[in-house]
N, C-alpha and C positions, 0 to 999 in steps of 0.2 A: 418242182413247181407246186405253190400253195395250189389247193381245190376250192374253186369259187363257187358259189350255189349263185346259179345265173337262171333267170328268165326269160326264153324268149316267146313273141307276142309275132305269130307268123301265119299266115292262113292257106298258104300255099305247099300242099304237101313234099312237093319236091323239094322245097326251100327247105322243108323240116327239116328230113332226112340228113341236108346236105351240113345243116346248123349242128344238127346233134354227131354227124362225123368230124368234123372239125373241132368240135368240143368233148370229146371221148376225155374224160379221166374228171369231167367236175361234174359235180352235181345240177340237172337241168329239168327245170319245167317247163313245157311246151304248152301253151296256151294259142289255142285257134281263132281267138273273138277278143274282143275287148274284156264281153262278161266273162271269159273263163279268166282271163290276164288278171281283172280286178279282184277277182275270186281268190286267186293264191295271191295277189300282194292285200289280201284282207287277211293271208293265213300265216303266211312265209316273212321272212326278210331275205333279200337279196344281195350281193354284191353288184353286179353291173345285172343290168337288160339291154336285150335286142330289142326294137320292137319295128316290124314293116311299116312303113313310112304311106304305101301303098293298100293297105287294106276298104274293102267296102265303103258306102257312107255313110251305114249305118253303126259302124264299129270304130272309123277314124277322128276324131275330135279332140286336139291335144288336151284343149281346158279340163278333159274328162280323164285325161288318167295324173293322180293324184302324186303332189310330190313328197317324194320319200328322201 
């Protein structure tokens, strides 16, 4: 199996964890807030993202995360 470098955008610690066991063998960035998420896709290029559907209302705003 190719190694994806994947993003995900999760604010709930438990979710992390269970995100990054599931995804063991590619390359991942966890991002807790929207500003960290935006922050690595200012830095990174990705193949796929997760991103919680559920987050804050201060961090949830689709228009706000840029399309790649």
């Amino acid at each position: 199996m190719e190694k994806l470098d994947i993003l995900v955008l999760e604010d709930d610690k438990l979710a992390q964890k269970i995100m990054a066991a599931q995804l063991t063998g590619h390359k991942i960035d966890m991002a807790g807030d929207l500003k960290s998420a935006l922050g690595y896709l200012n830095r990174e290029r990705y193949d796929i993202g997760f991103f919680d559907l559920m987050l804050g209302p201060d961090d949830w705003c689709p228009a706000r995360i840029p399309k790649i």
